[in-house]
N, C-alpha and C positions, 0 to 999 in steps of 0.2 A: 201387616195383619191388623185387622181393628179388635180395637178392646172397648171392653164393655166402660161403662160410666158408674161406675159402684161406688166409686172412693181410691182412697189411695191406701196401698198396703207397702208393706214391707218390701223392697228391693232388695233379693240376694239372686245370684245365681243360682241352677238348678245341681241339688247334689251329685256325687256320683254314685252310681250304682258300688254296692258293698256285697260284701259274702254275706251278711247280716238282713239286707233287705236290697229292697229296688230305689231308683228313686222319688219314684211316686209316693212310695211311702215313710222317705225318711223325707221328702220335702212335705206332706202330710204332717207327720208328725213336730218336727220343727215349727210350722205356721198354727198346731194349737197350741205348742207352750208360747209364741211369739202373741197371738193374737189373745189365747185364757190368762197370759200371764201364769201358766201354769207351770212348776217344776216339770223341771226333762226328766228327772227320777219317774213323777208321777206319771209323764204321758207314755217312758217306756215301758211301764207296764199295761198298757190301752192293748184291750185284744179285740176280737171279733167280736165277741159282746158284751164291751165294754158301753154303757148307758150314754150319751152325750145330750143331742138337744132335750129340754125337755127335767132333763136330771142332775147336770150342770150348770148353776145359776150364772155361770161368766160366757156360758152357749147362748147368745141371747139371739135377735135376728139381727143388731149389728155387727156382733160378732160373723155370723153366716156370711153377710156381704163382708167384709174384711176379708176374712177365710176364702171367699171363693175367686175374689180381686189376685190375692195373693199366691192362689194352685195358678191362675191365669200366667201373672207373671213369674213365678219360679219355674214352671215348666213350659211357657213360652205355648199355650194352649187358650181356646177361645172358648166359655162357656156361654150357650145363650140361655136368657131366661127358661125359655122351653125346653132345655137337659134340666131342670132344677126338679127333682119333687122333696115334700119334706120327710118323705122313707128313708130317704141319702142321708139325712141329718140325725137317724134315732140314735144309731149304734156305730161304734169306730167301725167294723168290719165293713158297713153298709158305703158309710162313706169315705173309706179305702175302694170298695167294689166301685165306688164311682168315678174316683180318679184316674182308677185302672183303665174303667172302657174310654175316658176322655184323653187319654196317652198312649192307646194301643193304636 
């Protein structure tokens, strides 16, 4: 499968699905404390509108391309530039909703 040319991100395997969540969204949320450097306290509390690009100074746009390198390779998924808008990126919900349809 080819992968885009963004960079290099983090290598882990993709979670497993839990009672708690899926794994789109616990691989999600892992790759923003991996990539914000941000506490796991802090991003398990990230809801549906919870503020990110824009409101997070560690959101920046290399953060995005790390972030989106790294959904690529945890979930073993191909994003091209043309899935990307920057709506995915305002709000955690928004950009959970985009993980989702790129794993369904």
């Amino acid at each position: 499968m080819p992968r885009s040319t963004r960079g290099a991100a983090m290598q882990q395997p993709a979670p497993k699905t839990t009672e708690t969540g899926d794994a789109a969204e616990a691989a999600l949320r892992g790759l923003l404390c991996d990539v914000l450097g941000l506490p796991q306290s802090r991003v398990a509390r990230f809801d549906e509108s919870t503020q990110l690009f824009g409101a997070l100074p560690e959101f920046d746009s290399m953060a995005v391309a790390t972030l989106l390198t790294g959904l690529e390779e945890r979930l073993d998924i191909l994003i091209e530039d043309d899935d990307v808008e920057a709506e995915d990126f305002m709000t955690y919900g928004r950009l959970l909703a985009f993980v989702r349809r790129k794993t369904a």
